[in-house]
N, C-alpha and C positions, 0 to 999 in steps of 0.2 A: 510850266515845267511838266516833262511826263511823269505818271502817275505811276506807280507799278503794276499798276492792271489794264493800262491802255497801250494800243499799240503806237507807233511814231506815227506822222502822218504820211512819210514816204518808209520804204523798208529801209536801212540803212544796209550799205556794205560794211562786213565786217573781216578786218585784217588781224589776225593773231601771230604777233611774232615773240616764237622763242631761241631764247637763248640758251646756249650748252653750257654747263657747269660756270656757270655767270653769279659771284657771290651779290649778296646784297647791299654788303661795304664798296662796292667794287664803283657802285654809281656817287660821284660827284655832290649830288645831291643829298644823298644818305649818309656820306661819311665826309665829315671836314675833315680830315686827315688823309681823304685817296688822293694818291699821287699817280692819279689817269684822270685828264679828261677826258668828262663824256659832257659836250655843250649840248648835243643832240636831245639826248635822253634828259637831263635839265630841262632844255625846252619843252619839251614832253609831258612832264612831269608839273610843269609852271600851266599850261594850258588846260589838265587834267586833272584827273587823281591819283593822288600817289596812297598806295596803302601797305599799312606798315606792319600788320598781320597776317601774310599772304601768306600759304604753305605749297609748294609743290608735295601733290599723294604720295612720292619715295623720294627718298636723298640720292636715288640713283635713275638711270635714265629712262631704259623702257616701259615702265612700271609706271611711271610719269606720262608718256606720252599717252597710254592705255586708258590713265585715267582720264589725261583733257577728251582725248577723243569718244569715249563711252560714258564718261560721269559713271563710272565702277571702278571700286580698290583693285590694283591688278593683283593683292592677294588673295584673292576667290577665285584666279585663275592657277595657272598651273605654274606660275612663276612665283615663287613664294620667297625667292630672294636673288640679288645679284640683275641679271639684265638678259637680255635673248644674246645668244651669241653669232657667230657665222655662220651658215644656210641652215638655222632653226625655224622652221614651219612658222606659220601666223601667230601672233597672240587672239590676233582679234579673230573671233569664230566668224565666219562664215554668214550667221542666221543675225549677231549683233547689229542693234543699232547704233550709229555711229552720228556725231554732230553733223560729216558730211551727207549724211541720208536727210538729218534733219533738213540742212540750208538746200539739198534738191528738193524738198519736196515742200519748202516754201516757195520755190523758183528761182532760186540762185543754182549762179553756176561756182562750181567749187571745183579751187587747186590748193594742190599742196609741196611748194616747192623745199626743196633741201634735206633734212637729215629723218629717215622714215624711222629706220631701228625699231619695229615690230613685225620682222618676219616677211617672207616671201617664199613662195615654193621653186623654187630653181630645178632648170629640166636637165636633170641628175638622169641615167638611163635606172630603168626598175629595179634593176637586181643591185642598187649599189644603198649600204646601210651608212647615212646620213652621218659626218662624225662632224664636229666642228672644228675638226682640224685638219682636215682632208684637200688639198688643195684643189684648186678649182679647174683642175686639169680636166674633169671629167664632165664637168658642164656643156650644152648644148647653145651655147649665145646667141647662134640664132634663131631660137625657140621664144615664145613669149616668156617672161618671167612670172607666174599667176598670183593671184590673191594678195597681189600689194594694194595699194591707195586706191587705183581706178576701181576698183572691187568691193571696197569701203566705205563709197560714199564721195569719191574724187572725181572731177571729170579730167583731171591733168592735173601730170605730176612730173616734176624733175628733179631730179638730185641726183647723188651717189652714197646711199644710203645709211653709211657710214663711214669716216673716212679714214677710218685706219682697220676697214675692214677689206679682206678680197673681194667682188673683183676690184681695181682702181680705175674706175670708166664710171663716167655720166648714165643713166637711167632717164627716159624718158615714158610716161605711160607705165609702157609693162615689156619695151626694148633698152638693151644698151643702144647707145649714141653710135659708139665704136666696141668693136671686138676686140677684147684683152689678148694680146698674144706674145705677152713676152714676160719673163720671171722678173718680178718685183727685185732690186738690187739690195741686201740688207743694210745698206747706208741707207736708204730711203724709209723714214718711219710709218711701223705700220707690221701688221700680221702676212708672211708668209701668200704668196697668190700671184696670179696674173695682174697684168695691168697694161693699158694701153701705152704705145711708143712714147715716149716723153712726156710723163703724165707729171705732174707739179704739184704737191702739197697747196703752194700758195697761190695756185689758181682758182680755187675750190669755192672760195668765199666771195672772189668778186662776180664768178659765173654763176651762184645759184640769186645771186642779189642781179645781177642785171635781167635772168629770167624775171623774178620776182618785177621788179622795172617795169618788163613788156608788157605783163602780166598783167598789167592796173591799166597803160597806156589801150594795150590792147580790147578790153573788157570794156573800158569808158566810150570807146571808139566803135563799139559793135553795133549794129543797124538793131538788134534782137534789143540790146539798155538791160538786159537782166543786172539785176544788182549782182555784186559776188560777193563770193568768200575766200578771202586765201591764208591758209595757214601756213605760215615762211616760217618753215625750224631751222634754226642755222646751223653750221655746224662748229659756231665758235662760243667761246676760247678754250671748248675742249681740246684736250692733245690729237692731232700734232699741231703744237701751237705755233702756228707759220702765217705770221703776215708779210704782207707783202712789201718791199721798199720803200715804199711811197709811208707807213707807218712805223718805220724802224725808228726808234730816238723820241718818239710823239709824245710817250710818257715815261715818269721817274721811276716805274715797277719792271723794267726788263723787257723780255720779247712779251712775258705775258701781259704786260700792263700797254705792251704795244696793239697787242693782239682786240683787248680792249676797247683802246681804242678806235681798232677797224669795224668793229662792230658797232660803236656808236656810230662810227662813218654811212653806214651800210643802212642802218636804221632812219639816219637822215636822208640816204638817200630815196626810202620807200616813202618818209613822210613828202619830199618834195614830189615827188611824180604823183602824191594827192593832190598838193597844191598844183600843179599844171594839168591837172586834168580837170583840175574844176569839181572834183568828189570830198575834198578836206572836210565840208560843211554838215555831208550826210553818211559819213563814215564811222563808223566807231575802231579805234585805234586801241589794241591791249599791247604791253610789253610786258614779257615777263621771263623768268628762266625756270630749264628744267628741274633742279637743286643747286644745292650751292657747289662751292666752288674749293678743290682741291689744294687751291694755293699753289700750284707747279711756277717754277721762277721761267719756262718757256727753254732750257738749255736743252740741246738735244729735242727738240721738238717735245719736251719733257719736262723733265727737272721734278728733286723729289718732292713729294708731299710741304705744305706750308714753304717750301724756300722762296717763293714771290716776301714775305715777310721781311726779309734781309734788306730788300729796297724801303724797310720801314711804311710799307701797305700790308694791309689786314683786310683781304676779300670778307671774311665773314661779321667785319666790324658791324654792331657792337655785340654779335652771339657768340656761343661757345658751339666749338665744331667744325667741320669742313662737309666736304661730301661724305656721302656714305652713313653721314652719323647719324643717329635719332637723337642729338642734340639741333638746338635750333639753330645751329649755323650749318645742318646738311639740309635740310627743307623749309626755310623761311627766307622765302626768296623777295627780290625786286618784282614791283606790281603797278604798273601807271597802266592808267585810263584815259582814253577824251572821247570825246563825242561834243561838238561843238552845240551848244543852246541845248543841251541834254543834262551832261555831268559839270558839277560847279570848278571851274576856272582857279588851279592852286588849292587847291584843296587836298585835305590829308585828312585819310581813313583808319581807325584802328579795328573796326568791324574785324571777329575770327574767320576769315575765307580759306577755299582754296580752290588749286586748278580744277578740279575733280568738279566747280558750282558752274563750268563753263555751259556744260548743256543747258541745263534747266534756265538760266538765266537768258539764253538765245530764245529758246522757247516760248520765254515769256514776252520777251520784245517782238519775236514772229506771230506771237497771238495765235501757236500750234501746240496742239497736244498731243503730249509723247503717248508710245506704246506701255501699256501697263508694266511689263518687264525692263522698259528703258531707265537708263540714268538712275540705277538703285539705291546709291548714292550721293547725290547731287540736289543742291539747292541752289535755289534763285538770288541772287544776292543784288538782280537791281535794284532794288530798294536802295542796299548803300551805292551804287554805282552812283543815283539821283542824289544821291544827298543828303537822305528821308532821317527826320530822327528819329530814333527806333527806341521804343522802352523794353524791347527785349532780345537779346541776341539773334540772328537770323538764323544757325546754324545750335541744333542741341548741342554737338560736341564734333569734333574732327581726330579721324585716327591718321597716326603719322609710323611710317613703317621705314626702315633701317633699308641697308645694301644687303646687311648680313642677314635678315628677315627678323631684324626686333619690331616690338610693337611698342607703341606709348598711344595715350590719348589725352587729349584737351579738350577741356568743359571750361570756361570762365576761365580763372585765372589760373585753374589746377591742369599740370600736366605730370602724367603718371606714366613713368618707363618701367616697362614688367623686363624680368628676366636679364642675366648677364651674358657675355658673349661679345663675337668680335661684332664689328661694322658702327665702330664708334660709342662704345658702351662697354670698358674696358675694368673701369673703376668699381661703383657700387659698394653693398655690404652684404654681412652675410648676420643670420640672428643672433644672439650669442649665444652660446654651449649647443646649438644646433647645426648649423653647418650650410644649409642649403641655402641659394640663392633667394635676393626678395627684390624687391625693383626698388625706384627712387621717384622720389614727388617732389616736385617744385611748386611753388606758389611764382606763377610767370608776372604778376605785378610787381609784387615786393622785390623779387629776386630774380632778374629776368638774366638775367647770367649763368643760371643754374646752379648755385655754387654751394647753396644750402639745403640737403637733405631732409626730407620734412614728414620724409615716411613712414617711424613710431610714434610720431605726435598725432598724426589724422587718421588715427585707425578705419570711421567713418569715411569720409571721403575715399580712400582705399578702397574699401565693400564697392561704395558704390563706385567707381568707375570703372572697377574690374567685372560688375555684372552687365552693366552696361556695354563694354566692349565685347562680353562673349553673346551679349544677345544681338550684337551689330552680326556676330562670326555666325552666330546658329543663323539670324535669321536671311541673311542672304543680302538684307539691306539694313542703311541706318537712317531712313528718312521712309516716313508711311508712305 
């Protein structure tokens, strides 16, 4: 078995697939009571590791992908809550290193097909002052689109970068496919823009998954054999939840439990074009979601918050919260593993992880060393990938940040939410006869529910994990 400080004997390609607003009751596996199969992601999870203390860096999206892609909290950037919106500049700076700089400069080629949601600069003429509500009438389509993915660290990229944003057209590189030229219909869900002739909600998901398809066939098939990388972000089951016919009816939770379901479909179908290309055996396969999952019952390519529930499924079974919250049913997502003759077969991890350990743990299997300013946040966590028993956590502590921009953090079994406010942290107390706000402390073993307040009794544990989190904030980082 690999050691954690040796490298494999071939490099392994490595496929990271995430999923949008995907809760972690929502897999079959993790909740006996979901009414979606997922046989796909079961399987998955039966050949690998399944780990059961995974956190996505935000309960909301872009902040999340900032983090897999950089191993840094996106609140050290300028996004300090909420998500980029429509033609908002890059998140990721220019000079950053990014996982895909990493795998080029192992020698992998690296794509990144489907939902990007951190920014692009769009050829807007000069004198026009960037709104995000500005329709997209004034774009140049035939222009490059700059500083998306190929600029990042990507050799190729395709999607539509988010899909209920303007334009509604395919992205390929750093061109639309097609040029948007016609007013999006307001029955059609989705923000105000252009969009190409008969563009379709529900074609979205099967066209970034058949690129993804070629993507592997293609790479396996190349005279060059570079190993790759491809990071497939789906754009599902966030809204608009639209699956396609062939999924309507598949599960007992609605269109979104159908929706689901196409995504376990879709997953199954990246793991088979491993199996026929003969890669399955030197592959490492991660699934995982960006946070959790808002509960929409899929009505109206929508439906309000938690109404998936009415079909008697619980996406964030068994946590409290949904998306958005700094409780752990907005950031304690689904997490499987395999790497065949690597990671132990069925196996379950309670290791504290998170996306945010993706860098440093590539790093360690490519046997490359990052730049001293890289992955400031970010630890190696193959160790448990292997198996390895560990007499000491791998991770000092991980901070977990809201939609709204709360903060909480977890050490061991303590997890401490500072401050009140929206984005899922509604409740709390106030001191008595003083009045101001004070946070809430869970003991996450005893009380993994969250449901007992524990923040007068540990005055100690308080101290310290609030100096600890400001010295994450002063110092820039939370790993030497």
């Amino acid at each position: 078995m690999l050691s954690s400080c040796e490298a494999p004997p071939d490099r392994p390609n490595v496929v990271f697939i995430l999923a949008d607003d995907m809760g972690y009751g929502d897999l079959a596996c993790q909740n006996p009571q979901s009414k979606i199969p997922t046989p796909n992601l079961d399987k998955l999870a039966g050949e690998g590791m399944r780990f059961t203390d995974a956190h996505s860096p935000s309960s909301v999206c872009s902040p999340t992908r900032y983090g897999i892609l950089t191993g840094r909290y996106a609140w050290r950037t300028r996004l300090k809550s909420s998500v980029l919106w429509q033609w908002e500049p890059p998140l990721i700076g220019e000079d950053e290193y990014t996982v895909g700089n990493l795998f080029q400069y192992a020698g992998y080629h690296t794509a990144c097909i489907g939902k990007w949601h951190l920014g692009w600069e769009w050829a807007f003429p000069d004198s026009i002052d960037i709104k995000r509500s500005l329709p997209g009438l004034l774009v140049d389509y035939s222009q490059p689109i700059r500083e998306g993915p190929i600029s990042r660290g990507f050799d190729y990229y395709f999607g539509d970068d988010v899909p209920n944003f303007q334009p509604y057209t395919f992205i390929e590189n750093d061109r639309v496919t097609a040029i948007p030229t016609v007013m999006k219909p307001d029955s059609l869900f989705g923000g105000r823009g252009l969009m190409v002739p008969g563009w379709r909600l529900e074609a979205v998901m099967p066209a970034i998954t058949k690129k993804a398809v070629d993507y592997i066939h293609e790479r396996t098939n190349d005279d060059e054999r570079k190993p790759f990388f491809l990071y497939f972000a789906l754009t599902a089951p966030h809204t608009p939840i639209a699956p396609t016919v062939d999924f309507e009816g598949k599960s007992e939770a609605g269109r979104y439990g159908d929706f689901v379901n196409e995504v376990d479909f879709c997953i199954g179908e990246i793991l088979r074009a491993l199996d026929e290309t003969g890669v399955r055996d030197n592959t490492l396969v991660i699934f995982t979601s960006d946070n959790g999952s808002p509960g929409r019952n899929g009505e109206g390519y929508a439906g309000p918050t938690n109404s998936v529930r009415e079909y008697g499924h619980n996406p964030s079974f068994p946590w409290r919260g949904i998306k958005s919250d700094i409780w752990e049913g907005g950031h304690r997502v689904p997490y499987l593993v395999r790497w065949p003759g690597f990671i132990p077969e069925g196996s379950i991890n309670a290791e504290l992880i998170g996306h945010i350990d993706f860098m440093r743990t590539m790093a360690e299997i490519l046997d490359v060393e990052l730049p001293d300013n890289a992955a400031p946040d970010s630890y190696s966590i193959l160790p448990a990938y292997m198996g390895q028993s560990l007499e000491n956590p791998i991770r000092e502590a991980l901070v977990h940040h809201s939609g709204g921009g709360l903060f909480a953090i977890r050490q061991g079994p303590w997890k401490l939410i500072f401050g009140l406010g929206p984005g899922g942290f509604s409740g709390g107390i106030r001191q008595p006869g003083l009045g101001e706000p004070l946070g809430q402390l869970y003991n996450m073993k005893s009380d993994p529910g969250e449901k007992n307040n524990v923040y007068f009794d540990n005055p100690d544990v308080v101290e310290q994990l609030t100096v600890l989190l400001d010295r994450y904030k002063s110092e820039g980082r939370s790993r030497e």
